[in-house]
Each structure stands twice: as structure tokens, then as C-alpha cells.
N, C-alpha and C positions, 0 to 999 in steps of 0.2 A: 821635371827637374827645376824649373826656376821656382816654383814655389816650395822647393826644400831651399835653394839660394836664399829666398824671402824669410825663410821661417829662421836660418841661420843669421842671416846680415842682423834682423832682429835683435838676436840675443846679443849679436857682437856689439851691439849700442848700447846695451844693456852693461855691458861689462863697462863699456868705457865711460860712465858718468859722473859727472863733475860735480863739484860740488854745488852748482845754480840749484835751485829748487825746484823742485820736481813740478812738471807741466801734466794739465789733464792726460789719462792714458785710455785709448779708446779700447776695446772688449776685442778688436780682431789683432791688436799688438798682445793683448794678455794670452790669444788662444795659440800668438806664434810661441810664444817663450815658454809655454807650457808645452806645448807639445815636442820641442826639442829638448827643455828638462826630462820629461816623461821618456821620453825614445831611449833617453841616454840610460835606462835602466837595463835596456834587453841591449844595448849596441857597446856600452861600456866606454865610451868614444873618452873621457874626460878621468885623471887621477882625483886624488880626493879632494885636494884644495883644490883644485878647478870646479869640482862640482860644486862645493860650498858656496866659493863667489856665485855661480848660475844658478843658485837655488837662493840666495841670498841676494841677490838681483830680482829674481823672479819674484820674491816676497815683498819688496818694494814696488816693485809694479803693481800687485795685488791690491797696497798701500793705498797707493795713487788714486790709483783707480775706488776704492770706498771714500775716501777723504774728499773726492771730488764729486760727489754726491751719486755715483752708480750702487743700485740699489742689490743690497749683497746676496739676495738671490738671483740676479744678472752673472753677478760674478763667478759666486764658486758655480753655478751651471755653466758658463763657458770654463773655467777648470778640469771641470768630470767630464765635457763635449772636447775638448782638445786630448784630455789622456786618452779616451778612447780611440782615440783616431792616431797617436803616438805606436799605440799595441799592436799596430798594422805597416810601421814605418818600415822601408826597404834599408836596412843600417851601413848595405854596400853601396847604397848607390853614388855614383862619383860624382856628383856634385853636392852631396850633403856631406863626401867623404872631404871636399876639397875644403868646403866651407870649417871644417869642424876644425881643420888646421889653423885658420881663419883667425878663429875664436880661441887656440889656442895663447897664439900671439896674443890678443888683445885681453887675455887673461895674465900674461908678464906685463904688460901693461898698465893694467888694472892693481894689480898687486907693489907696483913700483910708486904707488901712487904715497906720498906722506900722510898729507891729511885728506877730511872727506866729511863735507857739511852735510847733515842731510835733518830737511827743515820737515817739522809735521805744519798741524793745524795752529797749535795756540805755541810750540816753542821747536829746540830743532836740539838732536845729538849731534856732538862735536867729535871726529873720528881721529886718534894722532896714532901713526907711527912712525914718530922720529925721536931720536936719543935711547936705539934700542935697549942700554942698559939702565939707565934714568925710571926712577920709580918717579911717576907722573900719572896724570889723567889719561887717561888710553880713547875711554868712551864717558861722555859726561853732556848731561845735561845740566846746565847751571840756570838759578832764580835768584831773584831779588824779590822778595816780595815785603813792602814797609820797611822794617829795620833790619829782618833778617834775612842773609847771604847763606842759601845752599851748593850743593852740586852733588848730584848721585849720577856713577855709573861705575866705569871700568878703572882700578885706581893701581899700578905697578910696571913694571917692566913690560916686554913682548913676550919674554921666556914665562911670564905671570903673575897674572893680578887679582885681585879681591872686588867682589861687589861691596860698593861702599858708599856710606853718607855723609858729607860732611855738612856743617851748619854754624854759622856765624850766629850766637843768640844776643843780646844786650841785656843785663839783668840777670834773672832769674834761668839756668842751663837744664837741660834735660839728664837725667841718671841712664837712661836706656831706651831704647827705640826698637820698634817690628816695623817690619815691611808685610804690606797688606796685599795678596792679587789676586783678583774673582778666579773661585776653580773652576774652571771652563768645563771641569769634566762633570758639573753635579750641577750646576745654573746656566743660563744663559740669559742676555739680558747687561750690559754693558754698568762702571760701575760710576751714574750721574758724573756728569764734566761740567761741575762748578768752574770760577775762575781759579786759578793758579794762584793759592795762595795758602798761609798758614793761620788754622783755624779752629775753635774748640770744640766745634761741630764737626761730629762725625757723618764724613761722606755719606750721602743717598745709595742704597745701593750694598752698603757693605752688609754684612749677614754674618753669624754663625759659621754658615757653610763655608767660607771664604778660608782661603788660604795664609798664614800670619806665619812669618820669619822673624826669630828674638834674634838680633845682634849680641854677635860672641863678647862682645865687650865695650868698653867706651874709653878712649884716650884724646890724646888734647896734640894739636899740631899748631904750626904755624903755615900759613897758604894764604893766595889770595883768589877766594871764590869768584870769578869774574872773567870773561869769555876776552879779556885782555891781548893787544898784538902783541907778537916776538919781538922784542929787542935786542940788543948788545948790550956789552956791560956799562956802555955809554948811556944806553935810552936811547938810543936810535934805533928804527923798524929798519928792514930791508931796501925798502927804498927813501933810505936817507931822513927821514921823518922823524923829529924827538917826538917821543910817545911816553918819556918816565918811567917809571914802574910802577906797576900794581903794587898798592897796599898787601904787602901780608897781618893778617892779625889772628890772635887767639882765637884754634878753630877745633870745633871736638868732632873726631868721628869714630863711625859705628859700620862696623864689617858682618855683611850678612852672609850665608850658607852660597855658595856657588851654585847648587841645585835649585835657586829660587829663579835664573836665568830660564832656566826651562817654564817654568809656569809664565812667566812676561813673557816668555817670546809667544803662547797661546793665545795674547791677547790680540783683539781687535787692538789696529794702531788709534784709534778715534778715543779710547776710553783709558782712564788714567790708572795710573801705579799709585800706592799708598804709603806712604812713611808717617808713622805712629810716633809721636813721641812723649816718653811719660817724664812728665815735669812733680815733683812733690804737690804741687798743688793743682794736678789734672791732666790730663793728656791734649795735645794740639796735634791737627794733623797738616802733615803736608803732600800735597801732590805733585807727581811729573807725569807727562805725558809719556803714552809708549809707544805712539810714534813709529820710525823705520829704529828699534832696539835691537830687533835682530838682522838685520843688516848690518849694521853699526859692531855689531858684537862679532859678525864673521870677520870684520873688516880689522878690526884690532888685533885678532887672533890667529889671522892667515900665518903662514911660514915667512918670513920674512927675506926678502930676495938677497939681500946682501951678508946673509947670515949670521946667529946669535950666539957669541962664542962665551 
């Protein structure tokens, strides 16, 4: 019994994490959170957005655990060694029954939460849900890199957003962009993590075989791409601090297919996403990191507790 308690308390930590940066994760916490994922498929213990977050928790710990240098056949063997041992779990026992209540709670918890940092190796996705009708950034990773200001991720309301890129260029703008992500299902082999930046060299790595999303279009906004605090109308932060406002400026973005979510989320978090962009005079590329993206993507899209009328 206490080590169904152990295996449960686990995930409940899991659920409840903040936005600090993720700390080494050792292989006997991954086999806990695994194995109560796995159980919950023969025990049914959790509705659908509970299971999301626990499996989207559970994916971050995975994260963790490669980014902090465990060698990823360590990993997914203790994966496949915990679901086997899940296929055996007792689903009435009453102290996994009590815990699962536990973890229910600490799943309204988890989901009451606004926002939700969550940092990889070389950058971090920024997670909001707040101003549920407010078309804004949801999930976004934002770069500066030399003169030009991007940000790609979750871009709309809670009721619905677009995968999207925006881009602050100076000069010379781009006509159209793809989004580029190794098919995991026909290579393997990660795609080179140069530095974060925009470039005319085409990333190491990329292939033929690789996966290429054309943006449905290109139109021009105004935004300011920058991980910026909350103010008032005053320019003052929450606690009292003039902070000004972020520059908005002349900002073009590019909306890709929704189904390209799926191929990122297949990514190893270590190796990067691809934004292509063709300029009349050649294409420049840029990178984001992928990171906890699916994490971040359940974290946006949860049911929202206060409801979206």
C-alpha cells in the first residue's frame, strides 16, 4: 500500500508545478509517474482533461530527464519496465483509491493556474490563460535574435487558436514561410542545434524526407514581440513598479495547419523546430526550440475552470 501512496504523491507533484525550472529528474520518479499514467488505462481513475494534464506532466518529466543528460535508452526502458508493472496494478486498492482523489484535487489546482513557465535548454515557452476572450499569445516562444523580433506558438483565445509566426524583419520582409519538423516516423537522428538564430544556411539535418508546413497566408499586425511584464494603463506592474509599455511595431504573421502540433509534439524536446522564410532574394531560416511544446499546448487548451461563454 504505501508504495501505491508513493507512486500517487508523485504524480500529485507533478500536477502541481510551478512555473521555477525544471530540476534534474531521477529514473525512479519517471518509473512512478509512469506507472500510475499506464494503470489509469485499465482503472479509468481520471476524466479526459485530468488525464491530459497527467500525461502532459508525465511528458515533461521525460523532458527533464533527456535535457539533463540521462541517456535516452535509460529512459524509455524504464518507460516500457513501469507500464509493465502498471498491467498488474490492483485499481481497487484503497489506498491508490484514496490517493487518486488526492490527485483529483490537485488537478483543479493545476488547471486554476494563469500562467506557466516552462524553460528548456537554450530558451523556454511562456503558457497564459488569462483574458479568456482576448485574442493573445496562449503559448509562445519569443527570440530576439540581431535586429530581428520573433515569437511562434499558440496565437487566440481559450475557445481557439492558430499555430503562428510572427516576425519583426527591418528592411527587406518575407512573402511566405513553412514550418519545417523531422518526420520521426522515417528518420531518426535529431535536427543539428546550432545557436538560435536567423540564418541562410540551411539547418544540418534537415532532408527531403522532413516534414514542411506552407503558411496559409501572410498579413501584417501591430504587437510587441517580447516576453514583456503586465501593466496597467498606467505602466505600472502589479506590484507597483513603472515598467512602460512594450513597443508595438509593424509585425507580419504567418498561420500554419493545426495538424503540424502533432509532428512537434514527436519531437525530442533537445532538437529544434524550423521556420523557413522566403525572402525575393533567398530563404533565411529560423529556429525554436521544442522544448516542454507539448506540455505547454495541453496547458493552454485545458477546459478552463471559470468557463468560456
Amino acid at each position: 500500500m504505501n508504495r501505491y501512496k508513493i507512486l500517487a504523491s508523485a504524480l500529485a507533484l507533478m500536477l502541481t508545478a510551478t512555473a521555477a525550472a525544471a530540476e534534474p529528474v531521477s529514473l525512479e520518479t519517471l518509473t512512478r509517474r509512469q506507472f500510475i499514467s499506464s494503470a489509469n488505462s485499465r482503472c479509468n481513475w481520471f476524466d479526459g482533461p485530468t488525464l491530459l494534464a497527467l500525461k502532459a506532466g508525465l511528458l515533461q518529466n521525460r523532458n527533464a530527464a533527456l535535457n539533463h543528460g540521462v541517456a535516452p535508452s535509460a529512459v524509455y526502458a524504464t518507460i516500457d519496465h513501469a507500464r509493465a508493472a502498471a498491467a498488474r496494478a490492483d485499481c481497487n486498492n484503497p489506498a491508490l483509491v484514496k490517493e487518486v482523489e488526492t490527485l483529483r484535487g490537485a488537478y483543479r489546482g493545476f488547471v486554476a493556474q494563469n500562467r506557466l513557465t516552462l524553460r528548456g535548454l537554450r530558451s523556454e515557452w511562456l503558457a497564459d490563460r488569462t483574458e479568456q476572450s482576448l485574442s493573445k499569445w496562449r503559448l509562445v516562444q519569443y527570440q530576439q535574435t540581431g535586429d530581428v523580433a520573433m515569437g511562434f506558438g499558440l496565437f487566440g483565445t481559450l475557445k481557439g487558436q492558430t499555430l503562428s509566426v510572427m516576425a519583426q524583419f527591418r528592411g527587406e520582409t518575407p512573402f511566405a514561410a513553412r514550418l519545417i519538423v523531422r518526420d520521426t516516423a522515417r528518420r531518426s537522428g535529431l535536427i543539428n542545434r546550432d545557436a538560435l538564430a536567423v540564418s541562410a544556411q540551411m539547418p544540418k539535418g534537415i532532408g527531403p524526407s522532413d516534414l514542411s508546413f506552407s503558411a496559409s497566408g501572410r498579413r501584417t499586425t501591430q504587437i510587441a514581440l517580447t516576453n514583456a511584464p503586465r501593466v496597467n494603463l498606467a505602466g505600472f506592474t502589479v506590484d507597483g513598479k513603472f515598467a512602460g509599455h512594450a513597443e508595438k511595431r509593424d509585425t507580419l504573421r504567418f498561420d500554419f495547419p493545426m495538424s503540424a502540433t502533432v509532428a512537434i509534439g514527436k519531437l525530442d524536446p533537445r532538437e529544434d523546430i524550423v521556420v523557413a522564410f522566403d525572402f525575393n532574394s533567398g530563404t533565411q531560416y529560423a529556429r525554436f526550440e521544442a522544448g516542454d511544446f507539448v506540455p505547454g499546448l495541453v496547458f493552454a487548451t485545458l477546459p478552463s475552470p471559470y468557463g468560456v461563454k
